[in-house]
C-alpha positions in Angstrom: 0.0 0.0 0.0 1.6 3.4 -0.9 2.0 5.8 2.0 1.3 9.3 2.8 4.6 10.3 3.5 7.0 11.7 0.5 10.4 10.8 0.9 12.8 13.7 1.3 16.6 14.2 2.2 18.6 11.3 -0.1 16.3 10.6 -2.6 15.8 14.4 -3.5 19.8 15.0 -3.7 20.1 12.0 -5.5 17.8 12.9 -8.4 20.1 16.1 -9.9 23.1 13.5 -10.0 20.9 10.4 -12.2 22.2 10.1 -15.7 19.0 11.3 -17.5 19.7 8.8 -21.1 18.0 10.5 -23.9 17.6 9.0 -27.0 21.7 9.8 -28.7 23.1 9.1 -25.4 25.6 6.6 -24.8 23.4 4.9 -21.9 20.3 4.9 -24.2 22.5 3.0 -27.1 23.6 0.7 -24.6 19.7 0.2 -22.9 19.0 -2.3 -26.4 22.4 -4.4 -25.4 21.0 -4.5 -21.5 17.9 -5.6 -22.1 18.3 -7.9 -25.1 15.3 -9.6 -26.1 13.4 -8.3 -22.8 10.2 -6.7 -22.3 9.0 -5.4 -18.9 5.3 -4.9 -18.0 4.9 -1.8 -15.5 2.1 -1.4 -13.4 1.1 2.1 -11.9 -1.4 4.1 -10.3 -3.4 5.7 -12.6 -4.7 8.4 -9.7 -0.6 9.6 -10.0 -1.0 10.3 -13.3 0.2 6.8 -15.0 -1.2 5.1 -18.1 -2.6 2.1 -16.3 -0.5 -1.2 -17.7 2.2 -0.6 -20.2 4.8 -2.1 -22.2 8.3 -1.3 -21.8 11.4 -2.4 -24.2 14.8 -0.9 -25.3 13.1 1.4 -27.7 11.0 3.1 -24.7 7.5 2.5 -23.8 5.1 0.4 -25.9 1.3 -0.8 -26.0 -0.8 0.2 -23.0 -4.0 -0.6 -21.5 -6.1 1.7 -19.7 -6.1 -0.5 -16.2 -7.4 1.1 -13.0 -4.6 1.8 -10.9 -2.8 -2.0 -11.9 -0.6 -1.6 -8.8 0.9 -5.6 -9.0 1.3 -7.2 -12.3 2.1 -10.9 -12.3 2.9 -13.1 -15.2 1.8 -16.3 -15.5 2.4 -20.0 -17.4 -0.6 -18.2 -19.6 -1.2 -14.9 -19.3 -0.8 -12.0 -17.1 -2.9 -10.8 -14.9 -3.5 -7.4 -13.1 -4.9 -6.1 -9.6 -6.6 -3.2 -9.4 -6.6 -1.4 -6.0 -9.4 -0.4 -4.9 -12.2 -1.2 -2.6 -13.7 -3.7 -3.5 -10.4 -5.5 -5.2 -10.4 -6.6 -9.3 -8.2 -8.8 -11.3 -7.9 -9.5 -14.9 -5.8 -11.2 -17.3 -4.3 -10.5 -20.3 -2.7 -11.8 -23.4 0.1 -10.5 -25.4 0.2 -10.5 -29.1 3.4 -10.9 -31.1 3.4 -7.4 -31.7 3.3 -7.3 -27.7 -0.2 -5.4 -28.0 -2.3 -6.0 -24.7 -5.9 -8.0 -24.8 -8.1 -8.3 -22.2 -8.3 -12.7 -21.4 -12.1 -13.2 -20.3 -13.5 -11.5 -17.8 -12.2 -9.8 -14.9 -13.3 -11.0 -11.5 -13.7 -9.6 -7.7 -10.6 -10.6 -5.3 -13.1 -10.8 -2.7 -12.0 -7.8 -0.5 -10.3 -4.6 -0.4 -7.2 -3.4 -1.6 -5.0 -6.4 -3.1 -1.8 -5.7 -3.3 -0.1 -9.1 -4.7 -1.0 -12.5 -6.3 1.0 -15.2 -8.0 0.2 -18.3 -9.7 0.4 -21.5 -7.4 3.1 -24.5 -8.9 0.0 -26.4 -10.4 -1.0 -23.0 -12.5 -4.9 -24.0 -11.6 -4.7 -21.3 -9.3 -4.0 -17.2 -8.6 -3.6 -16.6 -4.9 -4.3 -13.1 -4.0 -3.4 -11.1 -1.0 -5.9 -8.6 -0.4 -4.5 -5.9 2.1 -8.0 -4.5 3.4 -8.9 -1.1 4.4 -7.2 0.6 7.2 -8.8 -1.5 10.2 -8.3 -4.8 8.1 -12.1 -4.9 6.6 -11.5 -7.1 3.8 -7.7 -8.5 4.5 -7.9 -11.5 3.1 -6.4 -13.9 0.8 -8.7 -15.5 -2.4 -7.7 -18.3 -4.3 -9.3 -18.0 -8.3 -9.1 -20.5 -10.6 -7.2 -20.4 -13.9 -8.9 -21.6 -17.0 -7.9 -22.0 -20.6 -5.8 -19.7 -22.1 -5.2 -18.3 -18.3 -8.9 -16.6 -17.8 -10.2 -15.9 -14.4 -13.3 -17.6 -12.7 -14.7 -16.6 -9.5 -12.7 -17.2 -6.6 -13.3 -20.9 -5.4 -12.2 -20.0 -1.8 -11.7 -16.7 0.4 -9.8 -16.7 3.9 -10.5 -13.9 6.2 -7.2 -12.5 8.0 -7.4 -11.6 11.5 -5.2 -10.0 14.1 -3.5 -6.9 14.8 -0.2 -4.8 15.9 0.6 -2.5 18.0 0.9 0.4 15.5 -2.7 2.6 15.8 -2.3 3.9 12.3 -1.0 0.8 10.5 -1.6 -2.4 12.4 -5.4 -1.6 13.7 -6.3 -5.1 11.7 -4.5 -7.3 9.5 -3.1 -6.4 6.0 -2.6 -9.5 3.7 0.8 -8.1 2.0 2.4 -10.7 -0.2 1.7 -15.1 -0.7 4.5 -16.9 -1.8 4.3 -20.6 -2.9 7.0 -22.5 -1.1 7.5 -26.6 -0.3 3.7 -27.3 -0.8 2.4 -24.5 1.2 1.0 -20.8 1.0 2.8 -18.6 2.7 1.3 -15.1 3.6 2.8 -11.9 4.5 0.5 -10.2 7.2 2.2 -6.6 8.0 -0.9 -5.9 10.1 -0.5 -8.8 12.5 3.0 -9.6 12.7 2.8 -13.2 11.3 3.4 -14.9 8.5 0.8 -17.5 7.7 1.0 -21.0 5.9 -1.6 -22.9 4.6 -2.2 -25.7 2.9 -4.3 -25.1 -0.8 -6.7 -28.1 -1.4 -7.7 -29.8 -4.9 -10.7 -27.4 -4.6 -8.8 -24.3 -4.2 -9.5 -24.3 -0.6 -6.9 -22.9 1.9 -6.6 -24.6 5.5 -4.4 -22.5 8.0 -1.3 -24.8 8.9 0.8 -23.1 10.8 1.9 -19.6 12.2 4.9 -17.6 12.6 4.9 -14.6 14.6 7.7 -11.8 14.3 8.7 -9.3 17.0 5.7 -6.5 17.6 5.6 -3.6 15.2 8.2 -5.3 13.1 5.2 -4.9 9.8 6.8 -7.8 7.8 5.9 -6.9 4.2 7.9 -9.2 1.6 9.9 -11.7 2.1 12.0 -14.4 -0.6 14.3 -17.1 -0.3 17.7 -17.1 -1.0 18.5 -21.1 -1.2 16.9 -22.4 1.8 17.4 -18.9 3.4 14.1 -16.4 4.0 14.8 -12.6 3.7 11.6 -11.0 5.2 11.4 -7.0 5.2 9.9 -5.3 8.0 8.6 -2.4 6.8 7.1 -1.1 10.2 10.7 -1.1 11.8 13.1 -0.7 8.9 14.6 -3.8 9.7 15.6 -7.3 8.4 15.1 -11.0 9.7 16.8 -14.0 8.0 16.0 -17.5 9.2 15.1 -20.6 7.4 11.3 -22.1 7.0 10.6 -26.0 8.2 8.8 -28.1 5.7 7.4 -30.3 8.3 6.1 -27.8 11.1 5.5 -25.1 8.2 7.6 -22.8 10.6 9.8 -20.2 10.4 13.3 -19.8 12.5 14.3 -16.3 12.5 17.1 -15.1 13.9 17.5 -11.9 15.6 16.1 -8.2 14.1 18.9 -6.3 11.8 18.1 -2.6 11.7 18.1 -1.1 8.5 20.4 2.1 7.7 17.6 5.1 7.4 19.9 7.8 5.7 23.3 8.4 4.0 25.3 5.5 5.0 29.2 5.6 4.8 29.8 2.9 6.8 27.4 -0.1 7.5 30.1 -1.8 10.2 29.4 2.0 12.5 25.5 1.4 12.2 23.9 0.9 16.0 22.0 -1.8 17.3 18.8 -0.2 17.8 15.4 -1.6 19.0 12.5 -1.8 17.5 11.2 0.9 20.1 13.9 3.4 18.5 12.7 3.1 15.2 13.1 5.8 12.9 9.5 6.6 11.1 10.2 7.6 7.6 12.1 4.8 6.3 10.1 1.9 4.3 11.3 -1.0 3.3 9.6 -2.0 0.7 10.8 -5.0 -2.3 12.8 -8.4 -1.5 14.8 -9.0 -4.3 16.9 -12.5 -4.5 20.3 -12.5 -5.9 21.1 -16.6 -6.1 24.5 -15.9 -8.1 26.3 -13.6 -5.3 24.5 -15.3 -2.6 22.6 -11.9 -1.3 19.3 -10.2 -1.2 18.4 -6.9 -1.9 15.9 -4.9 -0.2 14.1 -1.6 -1.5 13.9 1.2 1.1 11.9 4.2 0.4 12.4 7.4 2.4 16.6 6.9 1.8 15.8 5.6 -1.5 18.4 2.9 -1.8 18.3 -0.8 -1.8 20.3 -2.4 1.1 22.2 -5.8 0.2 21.7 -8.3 2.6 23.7 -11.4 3.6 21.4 -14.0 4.1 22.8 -16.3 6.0 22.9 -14.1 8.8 21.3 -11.0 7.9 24.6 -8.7 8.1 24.1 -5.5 6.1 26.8 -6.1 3.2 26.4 -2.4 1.3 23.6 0.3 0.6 23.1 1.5 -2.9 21.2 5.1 -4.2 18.8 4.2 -6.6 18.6 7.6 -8.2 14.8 8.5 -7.6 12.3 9.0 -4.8 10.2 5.8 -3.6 11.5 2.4 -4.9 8.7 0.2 -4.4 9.5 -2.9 -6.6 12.5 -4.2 -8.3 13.6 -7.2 -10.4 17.0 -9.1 -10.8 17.8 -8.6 -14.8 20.0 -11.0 -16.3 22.9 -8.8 -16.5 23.3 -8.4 -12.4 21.8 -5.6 -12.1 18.3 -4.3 -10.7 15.5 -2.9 -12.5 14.1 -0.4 -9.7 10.3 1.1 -9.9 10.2 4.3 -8.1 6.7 5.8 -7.3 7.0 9.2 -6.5 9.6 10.3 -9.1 7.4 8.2 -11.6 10.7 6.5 -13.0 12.4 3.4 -13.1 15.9 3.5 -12.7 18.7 0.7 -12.9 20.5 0.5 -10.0 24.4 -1.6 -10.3 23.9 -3.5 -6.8 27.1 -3.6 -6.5 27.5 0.6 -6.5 30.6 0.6 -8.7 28.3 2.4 -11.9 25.4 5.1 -11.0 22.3 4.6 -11.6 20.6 5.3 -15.3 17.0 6.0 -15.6 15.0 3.5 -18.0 11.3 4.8 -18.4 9.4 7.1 -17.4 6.0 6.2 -15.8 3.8 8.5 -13.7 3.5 6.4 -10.4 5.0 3.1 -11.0 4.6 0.7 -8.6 5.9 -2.5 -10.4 7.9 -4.5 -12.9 7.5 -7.8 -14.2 9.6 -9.6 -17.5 8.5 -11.3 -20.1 9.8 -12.9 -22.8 8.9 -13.8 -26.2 8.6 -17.1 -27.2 6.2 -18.5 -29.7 5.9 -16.6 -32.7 2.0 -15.9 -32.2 2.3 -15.0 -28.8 4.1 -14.1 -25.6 5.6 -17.6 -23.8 4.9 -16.3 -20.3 8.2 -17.9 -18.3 8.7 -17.6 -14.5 12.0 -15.5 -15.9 13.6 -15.3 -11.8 10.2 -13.4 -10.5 11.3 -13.2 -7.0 7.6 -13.1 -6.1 6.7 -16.2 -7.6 8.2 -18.5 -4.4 9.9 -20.9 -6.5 9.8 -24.5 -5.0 
């Protein structure tokens, strides 16, 4: 869910020294040789100003399709499919023509509640499992399970668990907010920032979810997303600004976590000098946003708005390894491209920027898009339409 605070300080020095590449520039030759064969579906809010969903490629931005404010766009075995957020929740799906032009698959259908915020398609692809993050006292926090039918159309959701529970944040954590479900050993994992868990379930041949098991984090910690490095979960408190690696047990359906890793909330020089602060010593503007998994250098990367960078994290033990500007204000969501480096939506400077997480080359901006809020690859495959891979989606909770 976006917040009401703009992000000042970092973000705002950092924007005069991003490498604006214009068409003749060396960055926007190079942008075809990055990205290759790639095409990047961008969700936004269209209340900011943004175009709804939109194609995105080395020669700029392509076909759009005037979505309601398509803040999560996931891609599927079959097609890809959009949430809208607002109260009640929609999703759609959508086919892409060789010319990547955007067509609405079948109808669109309720999430059944308020707000989603996240879906993926389960390891069977029978399913998209929604996290639905509710209004602001958790009315309609839930997560819906719809089924997927030829050619990746939506029917009505089968099944739809209410979320309950709450945190002691007043403005944030007044009920629970469904944030983000990951697919992982058999089960359904879901983020709950409102509550302070994460829950697993299990998903039934009928598309119905039975609660397994729970895992609560430390008060106010707001987990929002988390993703697994090997056997290693990264999960981002975005409540605290803070970090918690542990590993998750098949058998129990349990987490492990060890202990909370503040976040660095400003200009960061040094990450050995940062202090081990509690959670009750929290600074407020810092949100952590993305979880980003880097299986190749054995990190993760996590998205912090407010600083505007994106903190590498070791996840074996949650050490903070460096933090990286991103070059614009809000970074909301990021992807892992297949040259190392991180493709970084960033709201409130309606950009996306890509970000070297290693911090030896400044960042470049790629697109612009009035409120972005997400980025998702695709790839094209059969000649008479888009061959929708999992393409590293750090979202998607591999097994």
């Amino acid at each position: 869910m976006p917040s009401a605070t703009m992000p000042t300080s970092l973000g705002r020095r950092l924007r005069d020294r991003v490498r604006r590449d214009g068409p003749g520039s060396p960055s926007a030759r190079g942008r075809a040789d990055r990205i290759g064969g790639m095409r990047y579906l961008l969700g936004d809010y269209t209340t900011e100003g943004g175009p709804g969903l939109v194609v995105a490629g080395p020669d700029g931005l392509g076909a759009a399709a005037p979505v309601v404010n398509p803040s999560w766009v996931h891609v599927g075995p079959e097609a890809v499919y959009t949430l809208t957020e607002t109260e009640p929740g929609f999703a759609a799906a959508w086919s892409i023509g060789e010319d990547f032009a955007l067509d609405r698959a079948g109808q669109g259908q309720s999430t059944g509640g308020n707000n989603p915020c996240h879906a993926v398609v389960d390891p069977s692809g029978r399913w998209l499992l929604v996290a639905n993050y509710g209004a602001a006292d958790g009315a309609g926090a839930t997560v819906a399970v719809l089924p997927i039918g030829e050619g990746g159309q939506l029917g009505p959701a089968a099944s739809v668990f209410q979320l309950t529970g709450s945190g002691p944040d007043p403005e944030r954590q007044s009920g629970p907010h469904a944030h983000q479900v990951v697919c992982r050993l058999g089960r359904v994992l879901v983020v709950d920032l409102g509550s302070d868990r994460i829950h697993a379930f299990d998903l039934g041949e009928d598309g119905v979810l039975t609660p397994a098991a729970t895992t609560a984090l430390e008060p106010g910690f707001g987990p929002r997303h988390l993703a697994f490095v090997g056997d290693r979960a990264v999960v981002a408190g975005e409540l605290a600004n803070a970090v918690v690696v542990g590993s998750f047990d098949e058998r129990s359906a349990t987490f492990s976590f060890g202990p909370v890793v503040p976040l660095p909330s400003g200009d960061v020089a040094d990450l050995a000098a940062l202090p081990d602060i509690g959670l009750d010593e929290r600074v407020p503007d810092p949100a952590p946003a993305a979880v980003v998994a880097d299986p190749e250098r054995g990190l993760a990367y996590i998205t912090v708005r407010g600083p505007d960078h994106v903190v590498a994290v070791d996840p074996a033990d949650g050490s903070l390894v460096r933090a990286v500007p991103v070059g614009a204000a809000w970074p909301r969501d990021a992807v892992l491209t297949g040259d190392g480096t991180l493709l970084v939506a960033c709201q409130h400077s309606g950009v996306v920027t890509r970000v070297d997480p290693t911090g030896e080359e400044a960042p470049t901006v790629e697109w612009t898009v009035p409120g972005v809020t997400c980025v998702a690859p695709i790839a094209l495959g059969h000649p008479a339409r888009v061959n929708l891979h999992a393409l590293q989606n750090f979202t998607s909770g591999i097994l």
